[in-house]
N, C-alpha and C positions, 0 to 999 in steps of 0.2 A: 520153464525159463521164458524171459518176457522174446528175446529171438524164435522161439519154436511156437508162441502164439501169433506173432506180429506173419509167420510165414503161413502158419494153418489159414490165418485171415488172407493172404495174398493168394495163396490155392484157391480159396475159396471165390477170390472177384478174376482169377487170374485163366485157372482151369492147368490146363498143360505149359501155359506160358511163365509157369512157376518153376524153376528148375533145382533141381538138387542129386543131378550126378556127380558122381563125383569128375566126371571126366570135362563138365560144363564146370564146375567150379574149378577146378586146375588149370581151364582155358583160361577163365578170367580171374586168376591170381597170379599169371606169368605179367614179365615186364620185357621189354628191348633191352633194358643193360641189365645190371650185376646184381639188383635185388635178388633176393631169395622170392620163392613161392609161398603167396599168402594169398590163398581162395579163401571168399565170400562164403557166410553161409546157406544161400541162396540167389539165384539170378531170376530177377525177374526182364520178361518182355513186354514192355507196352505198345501200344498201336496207337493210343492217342495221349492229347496232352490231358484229358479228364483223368484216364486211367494213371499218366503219371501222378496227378493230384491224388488219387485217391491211393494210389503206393507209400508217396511220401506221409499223406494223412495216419496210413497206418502205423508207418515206421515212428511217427511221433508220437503215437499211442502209446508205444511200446518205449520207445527212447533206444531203439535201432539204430547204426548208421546208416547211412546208405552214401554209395559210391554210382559215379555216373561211368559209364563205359562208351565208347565211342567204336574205333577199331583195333585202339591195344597199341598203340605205336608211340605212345609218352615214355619219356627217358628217365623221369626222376620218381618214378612209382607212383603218380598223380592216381593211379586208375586201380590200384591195390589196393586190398581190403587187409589192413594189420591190424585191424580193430577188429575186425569180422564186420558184419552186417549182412545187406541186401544191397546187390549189384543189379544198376538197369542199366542195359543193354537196350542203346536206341537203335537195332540194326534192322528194326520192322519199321522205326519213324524216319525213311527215307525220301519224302515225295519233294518232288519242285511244287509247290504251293502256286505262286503266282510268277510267272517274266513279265516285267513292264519296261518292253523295249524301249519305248520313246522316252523315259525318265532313267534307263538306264540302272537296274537295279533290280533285286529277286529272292523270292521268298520263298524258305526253304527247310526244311524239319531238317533236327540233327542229326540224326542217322545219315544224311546223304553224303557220299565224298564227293571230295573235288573234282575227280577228274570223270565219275559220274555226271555231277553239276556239268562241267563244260562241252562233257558229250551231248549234253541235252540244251547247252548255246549253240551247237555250231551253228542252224541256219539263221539264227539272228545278226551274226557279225559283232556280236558281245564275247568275254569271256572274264572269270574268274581268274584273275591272277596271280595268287596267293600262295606258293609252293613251297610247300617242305620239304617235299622229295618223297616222302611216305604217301600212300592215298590214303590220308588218313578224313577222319569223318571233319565234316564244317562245325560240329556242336564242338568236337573235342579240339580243332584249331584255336576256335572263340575260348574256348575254357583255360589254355594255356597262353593265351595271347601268341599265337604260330606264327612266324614270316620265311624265311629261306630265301631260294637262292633270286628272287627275283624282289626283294625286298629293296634294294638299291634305288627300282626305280617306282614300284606298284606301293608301297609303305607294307605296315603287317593288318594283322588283323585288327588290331586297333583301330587303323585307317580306314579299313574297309569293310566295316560292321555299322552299320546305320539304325537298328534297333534289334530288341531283343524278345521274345514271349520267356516267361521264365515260370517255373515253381516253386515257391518261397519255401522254407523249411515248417511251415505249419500247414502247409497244403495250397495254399492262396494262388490263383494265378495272376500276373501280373506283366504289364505290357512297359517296356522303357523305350524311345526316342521312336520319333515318325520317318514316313517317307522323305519328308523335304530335306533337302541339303542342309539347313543349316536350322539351329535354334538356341535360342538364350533363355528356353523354358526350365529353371529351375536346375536341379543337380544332374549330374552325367551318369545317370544308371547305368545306362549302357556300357560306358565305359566302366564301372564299379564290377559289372558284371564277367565282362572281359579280360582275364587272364586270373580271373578269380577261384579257377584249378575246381570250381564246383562245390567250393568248404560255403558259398551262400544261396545257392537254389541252384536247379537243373533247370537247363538252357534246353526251350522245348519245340522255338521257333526262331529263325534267323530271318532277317532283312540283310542283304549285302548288295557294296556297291560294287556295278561292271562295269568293265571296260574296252574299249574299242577296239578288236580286232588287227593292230599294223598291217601297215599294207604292205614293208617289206622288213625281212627278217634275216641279221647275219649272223652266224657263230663264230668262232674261233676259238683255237687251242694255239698257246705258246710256249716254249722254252724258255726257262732263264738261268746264267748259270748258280743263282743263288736263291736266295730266297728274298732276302735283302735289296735284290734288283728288282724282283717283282711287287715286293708292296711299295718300293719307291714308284715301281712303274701306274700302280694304282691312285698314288694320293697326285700325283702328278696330274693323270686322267680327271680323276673328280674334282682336281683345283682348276683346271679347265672349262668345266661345266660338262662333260662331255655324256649327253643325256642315255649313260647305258643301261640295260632291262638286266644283265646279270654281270659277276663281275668274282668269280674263284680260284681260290689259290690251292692247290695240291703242291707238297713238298714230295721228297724224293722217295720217299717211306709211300708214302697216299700213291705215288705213281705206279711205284712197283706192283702195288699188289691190284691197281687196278687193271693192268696189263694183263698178270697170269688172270683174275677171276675174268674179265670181261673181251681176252683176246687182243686185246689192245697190243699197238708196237711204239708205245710214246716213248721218245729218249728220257734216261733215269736221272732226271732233273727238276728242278720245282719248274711247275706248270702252272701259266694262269685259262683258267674258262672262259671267253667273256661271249655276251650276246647284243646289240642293237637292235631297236626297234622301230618302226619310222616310217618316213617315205622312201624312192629307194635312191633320189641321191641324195637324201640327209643320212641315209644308212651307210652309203658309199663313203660320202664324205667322212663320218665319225670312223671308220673302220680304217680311211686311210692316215688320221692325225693319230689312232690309237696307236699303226703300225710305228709312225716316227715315233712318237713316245716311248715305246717298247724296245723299238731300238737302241734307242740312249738310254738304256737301261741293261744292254744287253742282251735286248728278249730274241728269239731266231725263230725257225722252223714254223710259220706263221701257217697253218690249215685255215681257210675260213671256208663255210659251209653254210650254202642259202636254199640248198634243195631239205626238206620238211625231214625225207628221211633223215639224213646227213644228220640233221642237230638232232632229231631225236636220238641216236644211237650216239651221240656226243652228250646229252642231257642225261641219258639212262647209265648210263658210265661214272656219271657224277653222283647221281642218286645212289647206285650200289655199292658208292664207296664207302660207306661203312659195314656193307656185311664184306668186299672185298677184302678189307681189313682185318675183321672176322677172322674172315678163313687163309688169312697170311700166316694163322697160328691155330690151326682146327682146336676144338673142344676150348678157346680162350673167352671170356669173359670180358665185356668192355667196364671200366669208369667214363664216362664220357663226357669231356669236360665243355666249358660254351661261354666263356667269358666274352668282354664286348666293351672296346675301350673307343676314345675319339680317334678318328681317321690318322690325327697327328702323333697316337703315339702307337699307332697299330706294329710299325717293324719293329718299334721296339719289344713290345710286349710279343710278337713271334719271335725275334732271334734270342733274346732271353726266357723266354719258355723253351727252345728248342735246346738249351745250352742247359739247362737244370734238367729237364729229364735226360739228356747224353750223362751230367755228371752223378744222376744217381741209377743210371740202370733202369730205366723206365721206358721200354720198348712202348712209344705214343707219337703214330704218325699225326700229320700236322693236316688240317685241311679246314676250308670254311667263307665263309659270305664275307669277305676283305671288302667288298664296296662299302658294307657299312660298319666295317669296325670288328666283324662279329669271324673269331675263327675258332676251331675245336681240335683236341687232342684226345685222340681216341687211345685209351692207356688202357692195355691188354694184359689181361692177369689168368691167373691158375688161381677161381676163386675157391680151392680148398687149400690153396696156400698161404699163409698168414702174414707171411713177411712181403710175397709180393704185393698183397694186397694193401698193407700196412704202407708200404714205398707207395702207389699208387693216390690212395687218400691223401699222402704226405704233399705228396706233388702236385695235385689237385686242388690244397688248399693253399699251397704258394699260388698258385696260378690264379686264384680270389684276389689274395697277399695282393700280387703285382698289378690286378687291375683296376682294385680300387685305392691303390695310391698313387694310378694311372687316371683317375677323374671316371673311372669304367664302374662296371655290373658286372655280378657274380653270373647271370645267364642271360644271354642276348636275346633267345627262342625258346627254350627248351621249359621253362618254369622253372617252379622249385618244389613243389610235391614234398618230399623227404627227404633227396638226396643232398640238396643243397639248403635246406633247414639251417643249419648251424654256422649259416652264413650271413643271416641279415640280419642280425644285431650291429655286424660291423658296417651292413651297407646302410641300412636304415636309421637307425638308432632308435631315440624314442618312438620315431614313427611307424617300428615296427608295432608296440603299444598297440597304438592307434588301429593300426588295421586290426588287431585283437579285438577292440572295443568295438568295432565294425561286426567284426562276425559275432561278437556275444550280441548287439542288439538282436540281427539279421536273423539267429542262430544259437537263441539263449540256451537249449538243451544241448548242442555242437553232435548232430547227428548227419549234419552235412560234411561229407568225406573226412571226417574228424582227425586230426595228429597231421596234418599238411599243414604249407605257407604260412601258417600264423602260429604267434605262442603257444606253445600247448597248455592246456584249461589245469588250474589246481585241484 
C-alpha cells in the first residue's frame, strides 16, 4: 500500500522519530469535543523545517495525507486524521527564533505555546496577547485563526501574525509578508495562510506582533440578575469606547459549575469577567464608569482585583470553564457551539439560544467573549446516546440558523475543521467554491488535511 511505503520512506529520513504505536497514534486521533477517535497512520516528528519538506515531499509521492498537529486543543477535529495518513507533530519545533525588542515583534517555530512564548518576554516588557485559554501551540493558533478572551482589545490572530515560513503541499518552502508593519506588496498570503486549518501547507515559522506590557492591571467579577442585564451592560461599555483588555459573560449554569470544580463562592447568577489595561488612573478611571454602567444594569457584588495573583486565580476559573462544565455531568461529552454575531444583536441571540435549548431539553450552559459578539454553548451529551445527541446537533444548527440571519458566523474562534462543515454553503455561498478552487490550485492532489473547511473533492 502506497501509506506503508510513504512511512518505510519516513523511517528511513526519520529514524525513531517515525512513530507507529498504537498508544502515539490514539494520542493523536483524540479531539477536546464529541468526535469519535481517528489515529493517523503514522506520526511523524520533525526538528526542522527541511525535514518537514522532505515529510511532506514524501507524502506526495505517495498521495498520503498529512495532518498538522500542534497541542491537540482544536474543537472541530482540525487535527484528526479520518482519512488516515501521516501526523506531524511540531512539539520538537519549539524555539523563539529571534525577539526584536525595539521593533516590537518575534519569531517563532510552531511548536512553541504561548504562555511558553511569554515566559520567555518577561524581561523585555513585551508580551503575546493572544488567549484562548488552552496553551495551545502558536502554529496551531495561526492555523485556526485563534483569538479568546482578550480579543476585545489585542484583535486575533489575524491581527497579530505579521508573516509566515510555510510548506507547500509539493515540498516547496515558502516565505509570505515581512517585518515591516505595513505593505501593499501584492496578495495577502499571510493572511490566506491564516485560519487556513492546514488543508494549504504546514506553517513552519511564525513572525508575530508584541505588545507593551500595561503598567496597571484591573480585574473584576460581577453579578447581574439576568443575563439580559449584563450584555446590555456590555454594548453599553463598548458604545462608550471604554478601552477594555477582556470582557465575559458566564450565565447561571457556567457559574454553578465553576464554583464546585474551581472552589469558587460566586452568587448563582449570570456573571460578567471583565479586565482593564493602562495607566493606573486610566485603569482607575474606566473601572469606576464600568462600575455605574453596571449598575444601571443591575450588576452588584463588584470584586476588583489588581494584585497578579488575584486575577490570575480569576483568569484560571475562566479558562477551566469548559472542563468545569465537563464534569457538571462526569463521563458527558461536549457539542461545542461558537457562533459570533454584531455587538447589536448579541442579547438577542443569548436570550434566544438560552430559551431554545430550556424548550428542547438541552442541558448547554452559556459562556463566552461578549466584548466581541462571540459566545458558546457548551451542550453536554451521553455520546452513546442517539437521541441526545440527535437534540444537540438540532440545537446547534438553530444556533447557525439564528446567527446568520443575525448578520453573524457560524464560528467566531474555534474553525470549522468537520464539525461545522455543513455550515458554509449557508454562510458563504458561492464563495465557499472559491476557496475550493484555492485549495485545488494550492493542493491539486488534496493531501493536505484533506475532507476539512472546504468542499470535499469528487
Amino acid at each position: 500500500m502506497a501509506v506503508n511505503e510513504a512511512i518505510t520512506a519516513l523511517e528511513t529520513l526519520l529514524g525513531e522519530r517515525c512513530v507507529r504505536s498504537k498508544s502515539d497514534l490514539d494520542l493523536h486521533g483524540r479531539s477536546e469535543s464529541h468526535f469519535p477517535l481517528a489515529p493517523p497512520d503514522a506520526v511523524a516528528y520533525p526538528e526542522t523545517t527541511q525535514e518537514v519538506a522532505q515529510i511532506v515531499q514524501i507524502c506526495a509521492q505517495h498521495r498520503v495525507p498529512v495532518i498538522g498537529w500542534g497541542t491537540g486543543t482544536s474543537l472541530e477535529g482540525q487535527a484528526q486524521a479520518f482519512l488516515g495518513g501521516v501526523c506531524v507533530d511540531f512539539s520538537r519545533m519549539n524555539a523563539v527564533v529571534a525577539i526584536n525588542t525595539e521593533d516590537m515583534d518575534v519569531q517563532v517555530q510552531p511548536g512553541l505555546t504561548r504562555e511558553a512564548l511569554n515566559n520567555e518576554l518577561r524581561a523585555t516588557g513585551l508580551f503575546f496577547p493572544v488567549d484562548p485559554g488552552a496553551n495551545a501551540s502558536l502554529g496551531g493558533m495561526a492555523s485556526t485563526r485563534a483569538s479568546g478572551t482578550t480579543a476585545v482589545r489585542y484583535g486575533t490572530m489575524r491581527d497579530n501574525v505579521m508573516g509566515l515560513e510555510v510548506v507547500t503541499s509539493d515540498g516547496r518552502i515558502i516565505r509570505t509578508g515581512t517585518r515591516a508593519r505595513k505593505s501593499s506588496s501584492g496578495y495577502d498570503l499571510t493572511g490566506l495562510f491564516v485560519g487556513a486549518e492546514g488543508t494549504l501547507g504546514l506553517i513552519t515559522e511564525l513572525t508575530l506582533r508584541l505588545h507593551g506590557q500595561p503598567e496597571a492591571i484591573s480585574a473584576a467579577v460581577c453579578a447581574f440578575d439576568d443575563v439580559g442585564g449584563a450584555v446590555s451592560a456590555v454594548m453599553d461599555t463598548i458604545q462608550m469606547g471604554l478601552p477594555m483588555a477582556r470582557i465575559e459573560l458566564m450565565d447561571v449554569a457556567s457559574v454553578r459549575a465553576v464554583n464546585s470544580y474551581s472552589n469558587m463562592a460566586l452568587p448563582e447568577k449570570p456573571h460578567l469577567l471583565l479586565e482593564f489595561h493602562g495607566s493606573d488612573s486610566g485603569v482607575a478611571e474606566c473601572s469606576e464608569v464600568f462600575g455605574e454602567i453596571a449598575q444601571g444594569h443591575g450588576g452588584s457584588g463588584f470584586d476588583w482585583a489588581t494584585r497578579a495573583e488575584d486575577r490570575n486565580a480569576l483568569w484560571t476559573m475562566r479558562h477551566n470553564a469548559y472542563y468545569a462544565i465537563l464534569a457538571a455531568r462526569p463521563g458527558a461529552r461536549a457539542v461545542v457551539t461558537d457562533i459570533c454575531v454584531p455587538i447589536s444583536k448579541l442579547a438577542q441571540a443569548v436570550e434566544e439560544t438560552a430559551d431554545d435549548l430550556a424548550a428542547n431539553g438541552v442541558q448547554g450552559p452559556i459562556l463566552g467573549h461578549v466584548g466581541d459578539g462571540n459566545f458558546h454553548a457548551i451542550l453536554l451529551i451521553d455520546a452513546d446516546n442517539a437521541t441526545e445527541v440527535k437534540a444537540a446537533e438540532a440545537a446547534s444548527a438553530r444556533m447557525v440558523e439564528r446567527a446568520l440571519a443575525l448578520g453573524g458566523t457560524a464560528t467566531g474562534e474555534h474553525g470549522i475543521g468537520i464539525g461545522k462543515l455543513g455550515y458554509m454553503i449557508a454562510e458563504h455561498g458561492q464563495a465557499w467554491n472559491m476557496m475550493g478552487a484555492i485549495k485545488s490550485a494550492l493542493d491539486p492532489q488534496n493531501i493536505m488535511n484533506p475532507g476539512k473547511l472546504v468542499p470535499p473533492r469528487n
